[in-house]
Legacy VTK file of the C-alpha trace (Angstrom):
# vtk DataFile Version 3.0
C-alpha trace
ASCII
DATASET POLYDATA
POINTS 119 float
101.667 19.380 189.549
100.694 16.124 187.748
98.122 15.111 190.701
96.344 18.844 189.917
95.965 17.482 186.328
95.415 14.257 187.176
92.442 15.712 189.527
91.125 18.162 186.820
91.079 15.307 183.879
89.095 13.399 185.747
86.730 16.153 186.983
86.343 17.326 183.085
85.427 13.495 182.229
83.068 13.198 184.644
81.181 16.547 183.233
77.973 15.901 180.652
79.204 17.014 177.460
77.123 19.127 176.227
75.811 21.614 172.758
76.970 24.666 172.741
73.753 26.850 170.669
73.422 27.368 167.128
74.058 31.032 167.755
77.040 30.928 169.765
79.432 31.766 167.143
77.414 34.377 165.651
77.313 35.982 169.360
80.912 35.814 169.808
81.982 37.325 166.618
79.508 40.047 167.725
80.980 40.760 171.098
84.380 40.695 168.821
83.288 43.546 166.570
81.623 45.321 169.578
84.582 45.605 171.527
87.344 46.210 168.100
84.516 49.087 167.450
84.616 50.467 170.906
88.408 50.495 170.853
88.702 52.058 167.494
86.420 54.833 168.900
88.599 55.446 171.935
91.516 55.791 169.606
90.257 58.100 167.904
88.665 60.074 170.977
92.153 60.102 171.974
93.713 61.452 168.904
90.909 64.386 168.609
92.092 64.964 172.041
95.912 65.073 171.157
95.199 67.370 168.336
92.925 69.542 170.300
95.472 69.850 173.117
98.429 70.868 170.715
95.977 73.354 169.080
95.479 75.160 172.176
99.182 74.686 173.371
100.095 76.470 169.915
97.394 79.278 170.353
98.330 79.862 173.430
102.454 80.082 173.125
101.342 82.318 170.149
99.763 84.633 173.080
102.079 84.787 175.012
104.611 85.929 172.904
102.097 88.544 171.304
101.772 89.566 175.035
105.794 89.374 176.197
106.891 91.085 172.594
103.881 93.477 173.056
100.987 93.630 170.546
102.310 95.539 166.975
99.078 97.550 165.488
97.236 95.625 163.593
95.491 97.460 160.203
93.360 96.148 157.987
93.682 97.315 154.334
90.515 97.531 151.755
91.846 96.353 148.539
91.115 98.442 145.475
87.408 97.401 144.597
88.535 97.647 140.749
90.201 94.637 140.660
87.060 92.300 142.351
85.947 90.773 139.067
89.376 89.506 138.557
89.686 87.752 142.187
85.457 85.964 141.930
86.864 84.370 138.022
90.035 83.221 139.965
87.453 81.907 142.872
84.932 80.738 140.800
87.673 78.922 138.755
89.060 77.402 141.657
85.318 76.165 142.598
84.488 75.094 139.414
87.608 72.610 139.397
87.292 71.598 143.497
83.738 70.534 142.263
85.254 68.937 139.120
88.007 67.144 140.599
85.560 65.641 143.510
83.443 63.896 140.738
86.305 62.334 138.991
87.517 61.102 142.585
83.762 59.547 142.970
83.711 58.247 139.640
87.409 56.628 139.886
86.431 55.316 143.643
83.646 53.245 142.017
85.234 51.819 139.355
87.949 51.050 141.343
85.376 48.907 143.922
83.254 47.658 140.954
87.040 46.176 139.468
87.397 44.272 142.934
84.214 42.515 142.981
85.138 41.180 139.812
88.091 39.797 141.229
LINES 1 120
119 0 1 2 3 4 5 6 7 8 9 10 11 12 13 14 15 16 17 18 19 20 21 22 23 24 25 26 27 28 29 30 31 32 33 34 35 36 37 38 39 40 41 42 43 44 45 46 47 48 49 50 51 52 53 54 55 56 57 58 59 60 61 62 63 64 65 66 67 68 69 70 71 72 73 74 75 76 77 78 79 80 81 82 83 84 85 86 87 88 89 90 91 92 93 94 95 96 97 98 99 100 101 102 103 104 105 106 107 108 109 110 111 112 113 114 115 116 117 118
């Protein structure tokens, strides 16, 4: 074992030294972020595909048992047309504070990153 070191130490001093290029760190860290991008894609192929599969799996079992208890009739019920006005407030409500509620989040996110640069 020591001659095969002995060998290779004095095959390494006999090599020219020489410069790596002015670039070669900035290409490596490249390559780096290439590849941790490319494996943080496949990731998350891979979890799309999890969720995907289970979604089907569920739909399907759900099918099945539809099929094996046998299909109740399904009926579809208008609702009195009277009380319409009342359900667009409560939906236009419920918009109107979505809407408001996504602006504070924006507004808090930046402040929040603005406070960090600071730091």
């Amino acid at each position: 074992m020591t001659e095969k070191n002995d060998i290779l130490k004095d095959l390494f001093s006999r090599m020219p030294e020489e410069e790596l290029p002015a670039s070669f760190r900035t290409n490596v860290m490249r390559q780096i972020m290439a590849e941790a991008e490319r494996i943080r894609k496949r990731d998350e192929r891979w979890g799309w595909i999890a969720v995907i599969a289970a979604s089907l799996l569920m739909i399907g079992i759900a099918i099945a048992s539809f099929l094996y208890m046998g299909i109740p009739k399904i009926s579809v019920q208008i609702p009195n047309m009277s009380t319409l006005p009342f359900y667009a407030y409560i939906g236009m409500l419920a918009l109107i504070l979505l809407g408001v509620d996504y602006k504070f989040r924006q507004i808090f996110k930046r402040r929040q990153m603005s406070q960090k640069e600071k730091m």
